[in-house]
N, C-alpha and C positions, 0 to 999 in steps of 0.2 A: 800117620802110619809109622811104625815103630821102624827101623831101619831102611827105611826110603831117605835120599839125599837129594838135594838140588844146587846146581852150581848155573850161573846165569853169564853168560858170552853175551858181553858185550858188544855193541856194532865197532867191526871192523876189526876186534879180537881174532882170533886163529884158534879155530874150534877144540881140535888136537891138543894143541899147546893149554889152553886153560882148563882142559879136562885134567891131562896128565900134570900139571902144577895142583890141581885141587887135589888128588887123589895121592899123590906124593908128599903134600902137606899135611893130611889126615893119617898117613903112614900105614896106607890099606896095600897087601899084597896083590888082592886081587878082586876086582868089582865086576859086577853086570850090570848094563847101562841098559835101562828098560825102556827107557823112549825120550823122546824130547819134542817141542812144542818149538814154534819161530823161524825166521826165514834164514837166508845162505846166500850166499857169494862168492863167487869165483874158486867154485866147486872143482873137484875132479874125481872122478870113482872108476875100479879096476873091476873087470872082469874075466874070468877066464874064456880064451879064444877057440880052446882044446879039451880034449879029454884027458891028458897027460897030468900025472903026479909028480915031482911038484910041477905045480902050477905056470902055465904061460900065459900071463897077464897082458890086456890091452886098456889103457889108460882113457877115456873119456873125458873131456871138460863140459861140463854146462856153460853154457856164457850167459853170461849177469846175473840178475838177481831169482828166488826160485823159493818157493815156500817148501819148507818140510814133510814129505807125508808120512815117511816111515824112519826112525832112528833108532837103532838096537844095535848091542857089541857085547865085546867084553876087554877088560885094561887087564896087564896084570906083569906081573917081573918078567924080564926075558927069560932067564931061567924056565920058566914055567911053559915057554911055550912048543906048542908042539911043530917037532924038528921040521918037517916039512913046507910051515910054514915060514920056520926060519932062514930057511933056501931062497923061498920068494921076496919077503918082507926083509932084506940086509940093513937097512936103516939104523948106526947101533946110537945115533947123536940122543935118546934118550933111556935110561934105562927101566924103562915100560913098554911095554906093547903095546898099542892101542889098534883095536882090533874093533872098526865101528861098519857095520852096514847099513846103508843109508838111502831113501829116495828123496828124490823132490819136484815141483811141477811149475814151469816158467810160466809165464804171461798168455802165452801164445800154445799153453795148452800139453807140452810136451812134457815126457817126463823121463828123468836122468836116474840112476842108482848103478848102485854097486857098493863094493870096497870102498870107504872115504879115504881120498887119496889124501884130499888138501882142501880147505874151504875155509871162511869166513863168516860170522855175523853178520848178514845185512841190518836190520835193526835191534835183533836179538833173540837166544835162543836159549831157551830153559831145557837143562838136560837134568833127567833121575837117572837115580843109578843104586844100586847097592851093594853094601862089602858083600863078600864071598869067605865062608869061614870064620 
């Protein structure tokens, strides 16, 4: 398919980190990540606790390992992103957004989502994605 990408997180990679290295390498302002396939590790995802704009965020870790069921975002310049999220999201140690939503489902059946705070490759994860523009 003509503008589809894949970038493959290696085990033990940092999911975030090998996204926004791919996408800054390719010299894309701004991409939508349309899913991804493979498992996660020492997860974490944000959700809001309130109804309040901007957002008050409560943080979740999954513990160990967790297969993916749902992965959808979007990357793109800080510039670009909208102000209220830049209130929540202060992070400025790269200069992309990475703006990913994410489920996943542990051994024992549970299942974690949200904001991807922070996570890991447990043995590997193929993520799509495509420019924007």
């Amino acid at each position: 398919m003509e503008g589809l990408y894949e970038v493959t997180v290696k085990r033990d990679e940092d999911i975030r980190q090998v996204i926004s290295d791919y996408i800054l390498e390719k010299g894309w302002d701004e991409v939508y990540i349309i899913g991804a396939v493979g498992s996660v590790i020492d997860t974490a995802y944000n959700a809001p606790i309130d109804n309040s704009i901007p957002m008050n965020l409560q943080t979740t870790p999954c513990p160990g390992a967790a297969e993916v069921l749902s992965f959808t975002g979007e990357v793109m310049k800080r510039e670009k992103m909208d102000p209220n999220l830049a209130k929540v999201y202060t992070d400025k140690t790269s200069p992309l957004f990475v703006h990913i939503h994410a489920s996943c489902a542990t051994g024992d059946g549970k299942v974690y989502g949200g904001g991807l705070v922070k996570g890991r490759a447990f043995r590997a994860l193929r993520v799509f994605m495509t420019p924007i523009g």
